[in-house]
C-alpha positions in Angstrom: -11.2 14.6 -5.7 -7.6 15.0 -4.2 -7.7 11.2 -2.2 -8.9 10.1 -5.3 -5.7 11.6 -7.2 -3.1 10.9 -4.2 -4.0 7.0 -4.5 -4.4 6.8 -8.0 -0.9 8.1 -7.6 0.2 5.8 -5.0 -1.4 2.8 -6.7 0.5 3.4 -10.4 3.6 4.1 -8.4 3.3 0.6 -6.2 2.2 -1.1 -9.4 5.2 0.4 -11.3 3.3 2.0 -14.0 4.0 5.5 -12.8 6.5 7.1 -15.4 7.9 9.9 -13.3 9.3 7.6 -11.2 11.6 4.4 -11.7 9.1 1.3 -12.1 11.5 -0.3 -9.1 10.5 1.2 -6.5 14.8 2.6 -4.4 13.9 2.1 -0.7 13.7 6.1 -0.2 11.3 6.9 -2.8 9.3 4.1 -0.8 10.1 6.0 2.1 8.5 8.9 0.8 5.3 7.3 -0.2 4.6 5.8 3.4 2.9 9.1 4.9 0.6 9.6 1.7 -0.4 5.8 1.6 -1.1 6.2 5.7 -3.7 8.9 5.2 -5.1 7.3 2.3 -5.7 4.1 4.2 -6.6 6.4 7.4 -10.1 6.9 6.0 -12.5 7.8 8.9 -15.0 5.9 7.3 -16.0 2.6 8.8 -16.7 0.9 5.6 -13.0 0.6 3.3 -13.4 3.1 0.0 -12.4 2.5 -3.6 -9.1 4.4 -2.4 -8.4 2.5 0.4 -8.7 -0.6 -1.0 -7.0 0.0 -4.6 -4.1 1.1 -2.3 -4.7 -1.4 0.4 -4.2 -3.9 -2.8 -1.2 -2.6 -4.7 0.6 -2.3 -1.2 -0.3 -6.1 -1.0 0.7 -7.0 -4.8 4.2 -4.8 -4.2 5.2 -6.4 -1.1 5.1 -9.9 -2.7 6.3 -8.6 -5.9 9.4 -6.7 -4.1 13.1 -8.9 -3.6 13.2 -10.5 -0.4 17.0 -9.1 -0.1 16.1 -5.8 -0.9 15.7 -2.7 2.0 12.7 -1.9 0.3 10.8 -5.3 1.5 12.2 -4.7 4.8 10.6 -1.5 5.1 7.3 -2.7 3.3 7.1 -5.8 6.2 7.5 -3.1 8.6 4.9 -0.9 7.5 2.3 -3.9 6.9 3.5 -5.2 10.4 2.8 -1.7 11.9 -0.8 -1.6 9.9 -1.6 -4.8 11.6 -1.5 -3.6 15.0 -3.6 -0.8 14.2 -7.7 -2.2 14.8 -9.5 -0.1 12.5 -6.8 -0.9 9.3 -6.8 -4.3 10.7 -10.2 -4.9 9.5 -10.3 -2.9 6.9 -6.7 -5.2 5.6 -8.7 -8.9 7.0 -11.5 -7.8 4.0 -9.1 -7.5 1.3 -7.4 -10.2 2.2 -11.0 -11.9 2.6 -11.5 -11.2 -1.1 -8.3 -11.7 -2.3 -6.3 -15.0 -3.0 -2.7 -14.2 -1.4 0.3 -15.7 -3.3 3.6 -16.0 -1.8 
């Protein structure tokens, strides 16, 4: 029940339609997000969750959504960069984008 708040939270926020927070995401309330979205994605399960991907898929949407000159990109390359080199996110990230139609 908790996750299942945490990411719904996570996924309005990334999506902008969160309204206690600016729909553009500042770089620092990014900042803050990053440990909530980790454990989210951190599922022990082998097979990805509802929560995991919903977030897995917002991450995705805001990172190609986000300014290219803004420190919030930087920061969301970084943290998709760092998800990458992590195995068990790696295929959990390779099945999303496996279902998923990528637009840059």
């Amino acid at each position: 029940m908790q996750v299942s708040m945490v990411s719904d939270y996570i996924t309005k926020s990334l999506q902008g339609q969160n309204t206690s927070i600016p729909s553009s995401l500042t770089a620092d309330v990014y900042l803050a997000l990053l440990p909530s979205i980790w454990t989210v994605i951190n599922d022990p399960y082998p097979e990805p969750s509802s929560h995991v991907t919903g977030v897995l898929q917002a991450l995705l949407e805001h990172a190609n959504k986000t300014p290219s000159k803004s420190r919030t990109k930087h920061i969301t390359i970084e943290f998709m960069a760092r998800l990458l080199l992590v195995s068990p996110c790696e295929l959990k990230i390779n099945s999303l984008y496996m279902n998923q139609v990528v637009v840059h």
